[in-house]
N, C-alpha and C positions, 0 to 999 in steps of 0.2 A: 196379873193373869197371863200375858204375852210369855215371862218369863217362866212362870212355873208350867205354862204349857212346853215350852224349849223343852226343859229339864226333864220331863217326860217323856220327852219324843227321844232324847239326847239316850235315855237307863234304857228303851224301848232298844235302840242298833247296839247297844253292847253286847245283847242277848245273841251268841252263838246256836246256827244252827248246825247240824248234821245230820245230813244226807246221804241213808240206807240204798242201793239199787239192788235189789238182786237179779241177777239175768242167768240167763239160759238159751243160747238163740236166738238172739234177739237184734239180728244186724238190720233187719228193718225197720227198727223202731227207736233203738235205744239213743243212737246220734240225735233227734229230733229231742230226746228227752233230756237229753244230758243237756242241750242247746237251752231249753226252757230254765233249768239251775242254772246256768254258768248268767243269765239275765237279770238274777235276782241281786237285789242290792244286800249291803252292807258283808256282816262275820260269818262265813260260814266254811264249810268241810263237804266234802262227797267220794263217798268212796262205792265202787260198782262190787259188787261181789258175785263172781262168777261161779258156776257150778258145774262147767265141764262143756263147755261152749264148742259143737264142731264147727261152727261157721269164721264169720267177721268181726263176733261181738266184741272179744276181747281187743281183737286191734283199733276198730273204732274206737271203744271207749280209751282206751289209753291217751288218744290222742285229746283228750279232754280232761281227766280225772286217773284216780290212783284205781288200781284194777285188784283186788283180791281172789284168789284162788281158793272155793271151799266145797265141800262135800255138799251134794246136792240136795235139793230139798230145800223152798222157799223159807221157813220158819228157820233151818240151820245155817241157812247163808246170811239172814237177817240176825241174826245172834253174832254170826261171825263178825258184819260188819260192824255193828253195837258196839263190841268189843274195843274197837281201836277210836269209835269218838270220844271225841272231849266237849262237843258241844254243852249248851245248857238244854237244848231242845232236840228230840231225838224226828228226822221226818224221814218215813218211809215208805221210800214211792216207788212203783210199778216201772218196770223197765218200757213197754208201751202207754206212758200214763205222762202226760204234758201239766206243769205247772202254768196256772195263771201268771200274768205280770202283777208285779207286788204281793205275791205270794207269803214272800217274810216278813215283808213290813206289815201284812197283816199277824201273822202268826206271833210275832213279836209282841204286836200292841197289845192284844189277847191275854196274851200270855204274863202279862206285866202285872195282871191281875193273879194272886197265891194262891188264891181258890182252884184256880184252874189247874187237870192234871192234863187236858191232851185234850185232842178230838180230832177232826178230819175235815175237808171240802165236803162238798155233793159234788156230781159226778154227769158227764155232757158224753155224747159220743161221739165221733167222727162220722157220724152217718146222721142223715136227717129224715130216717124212717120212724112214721109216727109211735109207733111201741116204743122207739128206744126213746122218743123224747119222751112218752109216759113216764119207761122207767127211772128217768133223768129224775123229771120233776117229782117220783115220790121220794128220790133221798134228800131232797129240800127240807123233809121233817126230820127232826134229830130221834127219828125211834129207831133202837137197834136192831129190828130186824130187817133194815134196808140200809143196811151200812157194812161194808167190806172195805178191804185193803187197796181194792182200786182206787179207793176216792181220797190216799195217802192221808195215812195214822200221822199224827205226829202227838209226843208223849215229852215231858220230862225225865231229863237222862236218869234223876237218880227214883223218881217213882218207878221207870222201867227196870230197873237195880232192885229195885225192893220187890218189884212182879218177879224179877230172875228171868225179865226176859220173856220173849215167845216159849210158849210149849212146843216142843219138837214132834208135834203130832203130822199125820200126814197128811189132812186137810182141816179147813177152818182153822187156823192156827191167827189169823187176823179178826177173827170172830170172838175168839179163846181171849185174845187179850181186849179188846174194844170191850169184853163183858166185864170182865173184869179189872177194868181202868175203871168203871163207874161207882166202884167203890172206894178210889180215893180223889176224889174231888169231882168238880164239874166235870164234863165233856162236852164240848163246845163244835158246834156244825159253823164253818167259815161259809156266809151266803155269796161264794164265789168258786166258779166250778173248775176241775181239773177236764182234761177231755182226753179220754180212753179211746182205744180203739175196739171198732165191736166188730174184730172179726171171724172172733168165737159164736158171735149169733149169726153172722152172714155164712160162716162153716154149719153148722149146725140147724141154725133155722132159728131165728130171735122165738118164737113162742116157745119150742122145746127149748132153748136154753133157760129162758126166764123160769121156765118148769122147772127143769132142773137145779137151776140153782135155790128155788125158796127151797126147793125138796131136800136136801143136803141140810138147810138152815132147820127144817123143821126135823129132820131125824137127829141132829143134833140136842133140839131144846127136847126129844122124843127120852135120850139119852141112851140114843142107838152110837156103838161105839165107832169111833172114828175109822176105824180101820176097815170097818164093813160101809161105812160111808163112802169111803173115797174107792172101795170096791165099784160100789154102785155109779159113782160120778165118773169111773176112767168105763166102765163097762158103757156107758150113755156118749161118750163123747166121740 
């Protein structure tokens, strides 16, 4: 039993991951993030993919990781970096978005099961205002309409290949695919949280944001087109 448990643990660290960034301005955040990957045990890759960064971001991350150059827009920088992994496991996390410790080795063990095609954390914020721990603890339930890209997708390289990838829509593009991952296999919620920062709702006002954001989700499921979506969500912001 000793042994065959080894053996398991042993086919669990062969499993390669790869690690999407995409950033945009992000010299506040992204070092801290990049810090939280470079922690993670066993095979992995990370590449940041940039989209036109006036600040520090890009020289930060260098000093960490391989820095890609790409046309802007989260969904085409997250294709761009796609593109150059080889992992077996695709994970793509949020340039202000912190990995747990044993992040992989969870994702790994998970994953070691065929059924599964992908899934995400739940999601903590750097703030300990009661809203935002509500909204913490409702993505503790694996229902898709409290699950976004914050809370890092990770998918199988070649089910992502067979998706073709993010739609190059101009919002919800992490929405787009988490719906549509659930028709080839599980999707799997890790009960271990990544920790965002929330200072889109401290900008904004956490009740108007949380508004806004189900709002976007629901004119999506409405099948109000994306483009007049993300009108409304830059028009709000």
């Amino acid at each position: 039993m000793v042994i065959k448990r080894l053996i398991i643990l042993y086919g669990s660290c062969l499993l390669k991951i790869s690690v999407v960034v995409p950033a945009l301005n992000e010299e506040s955040h992204i070092e801290k993030t990049l810090q939280s990957i470079m922690k993670q045990d066993g095979d992995y890759e990370c590449y940041v993919v940039d989209g036109g960064s006036s600040d520090s971001t890009v020289r930060i991350a260098k000093k960490y990781t391989r820095v890609i150059n790409s046309k802007r827009g989260r969904a085409v920088q997250m294709n761009t970096g796609a593109r150059l992994c080889r992992g077996d496991v695709l994970l793509f996390l949020h340039a202000d978005t912190l990995l747990p410790e044993n992040a992989f080795c969870e994702i790994r063990k998970r994953m070691k099961d065929n059924t599964v095609a992908g899934g995400s954390f739940y999601i903590t914020f750097d703030s300990d205002h009661f809203l935002l721990k509500g909204a913490s603890f409702i993505t503790r339930f694996n229902f898709r309409l409290f699950h976004f890209g914050d809370q890092g997708i990770f998918i199988r390289r070649d089910i992502f290949q067979e998706l073709r990838g993010y739609r190059e829509m101009p919002i919800l593009e992490d929405y787009d695919l988490y719906k549509r991952l659930k028709g080839q296999g599980k999707v799997i919620l890790l009960r271990m949280p990544v920790i965002s920062s929330a200072r889109r709702f401290m900008k904004k006002g956490i009740v108007r944001q949380l508004l806004i954001n189900k709002s976007v989700v629901l004119a999506y499921w409405a099948g109000i087109d994306t483009q007049v979506i993300k009108r409304f969500y830059d028009d709000m912001r």
